[in-house]
Legacy VTK file of the C-alpha trace (Angstrom):
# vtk DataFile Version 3.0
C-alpha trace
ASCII
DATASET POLYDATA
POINTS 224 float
0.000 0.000 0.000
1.247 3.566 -1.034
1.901 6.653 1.593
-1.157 9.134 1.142
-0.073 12.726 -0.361
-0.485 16.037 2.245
-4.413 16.542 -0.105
-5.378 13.383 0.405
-4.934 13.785 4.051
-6.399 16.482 4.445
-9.327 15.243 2.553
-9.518 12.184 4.748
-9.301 14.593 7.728
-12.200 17.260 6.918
-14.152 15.215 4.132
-14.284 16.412 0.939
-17.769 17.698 -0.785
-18.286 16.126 -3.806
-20.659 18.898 -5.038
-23.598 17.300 -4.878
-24.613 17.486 -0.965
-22.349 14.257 -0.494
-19.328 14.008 1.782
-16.692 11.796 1.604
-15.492 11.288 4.888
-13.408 7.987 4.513
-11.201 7.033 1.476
-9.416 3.908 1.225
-6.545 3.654 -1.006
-5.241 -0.091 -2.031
-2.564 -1.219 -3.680
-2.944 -3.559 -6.794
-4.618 -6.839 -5.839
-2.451 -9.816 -5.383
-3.767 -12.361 -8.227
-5.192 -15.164 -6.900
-3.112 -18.532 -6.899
-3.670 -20.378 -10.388
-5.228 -23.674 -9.461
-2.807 -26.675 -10.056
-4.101 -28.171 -13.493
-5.587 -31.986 -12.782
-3.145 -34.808 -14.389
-4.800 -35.562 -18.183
-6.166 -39.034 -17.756
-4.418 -41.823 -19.192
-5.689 -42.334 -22.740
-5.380 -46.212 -21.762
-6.204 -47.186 -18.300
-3.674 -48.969 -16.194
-5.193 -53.081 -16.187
-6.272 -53.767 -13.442
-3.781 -57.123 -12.274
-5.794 -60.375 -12.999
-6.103 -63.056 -9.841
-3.485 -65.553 -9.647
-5.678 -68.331 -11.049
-5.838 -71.344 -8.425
-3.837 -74.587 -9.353
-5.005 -76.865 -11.635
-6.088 -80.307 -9.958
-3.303 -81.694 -8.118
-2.780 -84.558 -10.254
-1.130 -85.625 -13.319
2.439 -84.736 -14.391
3.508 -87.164 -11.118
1.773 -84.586 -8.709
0.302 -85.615 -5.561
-3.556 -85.868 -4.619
-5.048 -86.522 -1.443
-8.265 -88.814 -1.186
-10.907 -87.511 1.227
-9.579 -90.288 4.001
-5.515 -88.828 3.440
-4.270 -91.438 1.316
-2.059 -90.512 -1.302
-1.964 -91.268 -5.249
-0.699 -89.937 -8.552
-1.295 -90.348 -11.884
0.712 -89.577 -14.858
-2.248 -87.820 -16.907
-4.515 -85.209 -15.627
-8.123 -86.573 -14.487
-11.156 -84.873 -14.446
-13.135 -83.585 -10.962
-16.049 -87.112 -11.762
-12.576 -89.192 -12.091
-10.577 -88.017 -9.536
-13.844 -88.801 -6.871
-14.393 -92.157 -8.485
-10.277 -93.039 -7.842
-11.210 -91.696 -4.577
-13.745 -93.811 -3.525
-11.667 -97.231 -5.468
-8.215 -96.061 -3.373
-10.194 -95.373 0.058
-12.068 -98.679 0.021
-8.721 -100.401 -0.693
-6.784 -98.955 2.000
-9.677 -99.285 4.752
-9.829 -102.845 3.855
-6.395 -103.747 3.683
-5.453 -104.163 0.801
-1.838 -104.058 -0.977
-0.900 -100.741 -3.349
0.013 -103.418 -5.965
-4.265 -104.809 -4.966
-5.728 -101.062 -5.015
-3.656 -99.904 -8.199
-5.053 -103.309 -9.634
-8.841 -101.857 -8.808
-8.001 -98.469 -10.039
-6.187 -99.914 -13.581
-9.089 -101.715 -14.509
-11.690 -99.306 -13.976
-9.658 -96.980 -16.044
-9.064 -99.815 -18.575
-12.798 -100.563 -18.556
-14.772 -97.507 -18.676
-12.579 -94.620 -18.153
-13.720 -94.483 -14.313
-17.255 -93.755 -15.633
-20.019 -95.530 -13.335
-22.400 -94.985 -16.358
-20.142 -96.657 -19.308
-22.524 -99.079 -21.024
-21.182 -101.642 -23.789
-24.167 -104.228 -24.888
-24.701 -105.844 -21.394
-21.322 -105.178 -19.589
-22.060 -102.241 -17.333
-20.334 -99.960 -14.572
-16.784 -98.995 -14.021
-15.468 -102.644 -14.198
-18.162 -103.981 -17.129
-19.414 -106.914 -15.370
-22.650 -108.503 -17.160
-25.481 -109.694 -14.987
-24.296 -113.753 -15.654
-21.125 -112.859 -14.100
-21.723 -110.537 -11.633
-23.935 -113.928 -10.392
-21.231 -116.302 -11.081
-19.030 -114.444 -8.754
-21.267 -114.046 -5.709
-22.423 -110.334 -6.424
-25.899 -111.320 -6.515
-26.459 -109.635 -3.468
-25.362 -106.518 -4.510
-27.069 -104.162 -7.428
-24.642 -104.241 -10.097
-25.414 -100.532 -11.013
-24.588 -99.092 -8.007
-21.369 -97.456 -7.609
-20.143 -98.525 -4.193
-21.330 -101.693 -4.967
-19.128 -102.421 -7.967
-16.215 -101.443 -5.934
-16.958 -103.994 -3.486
-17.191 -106.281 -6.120
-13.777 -105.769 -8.070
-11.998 -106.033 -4.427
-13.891 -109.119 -3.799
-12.814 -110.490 -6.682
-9.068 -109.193 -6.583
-8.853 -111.104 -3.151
-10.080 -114.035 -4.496
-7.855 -114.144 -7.802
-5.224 -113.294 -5.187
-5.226 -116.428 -3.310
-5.677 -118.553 -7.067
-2.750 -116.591 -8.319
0.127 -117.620 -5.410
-0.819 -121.216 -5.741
-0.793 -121.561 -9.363
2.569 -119.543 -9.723
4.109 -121.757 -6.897
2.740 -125.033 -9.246
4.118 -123.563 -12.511
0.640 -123.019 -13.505
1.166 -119.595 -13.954
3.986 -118.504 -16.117
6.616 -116.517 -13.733
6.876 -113.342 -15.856
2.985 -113.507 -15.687
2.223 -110.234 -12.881
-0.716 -110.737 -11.043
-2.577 -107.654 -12.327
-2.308 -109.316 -15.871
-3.172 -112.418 -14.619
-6.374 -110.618 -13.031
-7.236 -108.711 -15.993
-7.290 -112.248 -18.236
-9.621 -113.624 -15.326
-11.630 -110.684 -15.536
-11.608 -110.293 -18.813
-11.741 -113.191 -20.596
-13.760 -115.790 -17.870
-13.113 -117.467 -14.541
-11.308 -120.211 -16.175
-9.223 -118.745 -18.994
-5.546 -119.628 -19.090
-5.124 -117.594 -22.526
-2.013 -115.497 -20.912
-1.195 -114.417 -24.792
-4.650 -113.252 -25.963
-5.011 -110.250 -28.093
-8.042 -109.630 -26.097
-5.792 -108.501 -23.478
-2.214 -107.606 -25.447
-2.883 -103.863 -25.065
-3.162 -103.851 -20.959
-0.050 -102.781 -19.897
0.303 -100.534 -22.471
-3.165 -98.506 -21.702
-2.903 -98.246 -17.970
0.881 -97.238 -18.009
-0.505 -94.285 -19.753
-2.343 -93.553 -16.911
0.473 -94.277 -14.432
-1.208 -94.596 -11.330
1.152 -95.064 -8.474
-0.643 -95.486 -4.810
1.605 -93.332 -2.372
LINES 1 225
224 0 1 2 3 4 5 6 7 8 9 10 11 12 13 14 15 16 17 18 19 20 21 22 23 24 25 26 27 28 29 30 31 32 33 34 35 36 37 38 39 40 41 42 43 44 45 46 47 48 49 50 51 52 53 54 55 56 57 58 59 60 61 62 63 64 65 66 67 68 69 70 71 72 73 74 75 76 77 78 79 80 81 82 83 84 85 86 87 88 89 90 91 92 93 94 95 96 97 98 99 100 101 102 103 104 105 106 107 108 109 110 111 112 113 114 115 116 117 118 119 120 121 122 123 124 125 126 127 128 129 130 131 132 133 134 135 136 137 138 139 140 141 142 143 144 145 146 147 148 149 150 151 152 153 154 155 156 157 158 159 160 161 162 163 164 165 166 167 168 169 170 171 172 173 174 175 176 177 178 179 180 181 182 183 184 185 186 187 188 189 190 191 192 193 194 195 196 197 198 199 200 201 202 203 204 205 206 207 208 209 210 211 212 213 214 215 216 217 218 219 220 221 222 223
């Protein structure tokens, strides 16, 4: 603000008649105004908007490529190809009846090889009259003492394929300790000719059977 001159005081002291009846008594003098702060300018949005990072997805299914999966019960399994979610329960169920009942890993991965040989673990595979995960026919299912239980019931059919592995199991040390049983012949392709072909068949060469070992080692199924 500037220093008033010796006319303007004295105006601000006695007033100063404008000439029309009006007195000025009071006269403030101000400087130039300070200009007011320019506001900061906003940042310019980003033409392209920063992605927003996408969720880790979760793991797939813990089994396949020699990975690890744990039944419901805590037993342990892997397979060499990846299964899917109806699979992986129906291994499940085949590797916790197995181990609850006492059987060997060499029994259970004997139960799980031929339901994946059979059916591809599905409880609904139908082929003429062979049925379930294990394709048993009605005039089998009989033959072997099932007749008690429904052959198109799930639980069931497991009972039935460990019934019968126990059975064959007993059959196969006393005919490999006669020479009955050729000694390179492994039980599980001893069961899958007794399952396969009939109660009675000794046909360890059939064609029926020749491409076994090749099919399940595909699915590599190793009981932890």
């Amino acid at each position: 603000m500037r220093a008033l001159k010796k006319a303007e005081l004295d105006l601000v002291a006695g007033g100063y008649d404008t000439g029309g009846g009006q007195t000025i008594t009071t006269i403030t003098v101000t400087g130039h105004p300070s200009p007011s702060p320019s506001p900061s300018p906003l940042p310019s949005p980003s033409p392209f908007p920063s992605p927003i990072p996408s969720p880790t997805p979760n793991d797939p299914p813990d089994q396949g490529n020699g990975q690890v999966h744990t039944t419901p019960s805590g037993n342990h399994y892997t397979t060499n190809i990846p299964l899917t979610d109806a699979q992986t329960k129906v291994v499940d169920k085949i590797v916790d009846f197995g181990q609850q009942h006492g059987f060997t890993p060499d029994q259970i991965k004997t139960a799980v090889d031929q339901a994946y040989y059979e059916s591809s673990f599905n409880q609904q595979a139908q082929n003429g009259n062979f049925t379930g995960l294990f394709q048993y026919n009605q005039q089998t299912w009989n033959d072997l003492g099932h007749s008690n239980m429904d052959i198109h019931n799930e639980d069931d059919q497991i009972k039935a394929i460990y019934s019968d592995i126990s059975r064959y199991s007993d059959r196969y040390s006393s005919g490999e300790s006669s020479g009955a049983i050729p000694s390179s012949e492994s039980f599980e392709n001893y069961f899958e000719v007794k399952h396969h072909l009939g109660n009675n068949s000794t046909d360890w060469n059939s064609p029926t059977v020749a491409d076994y070992p090749g099919k399940v080692s595909t699915l590599g199924f190793t009981k932890g």
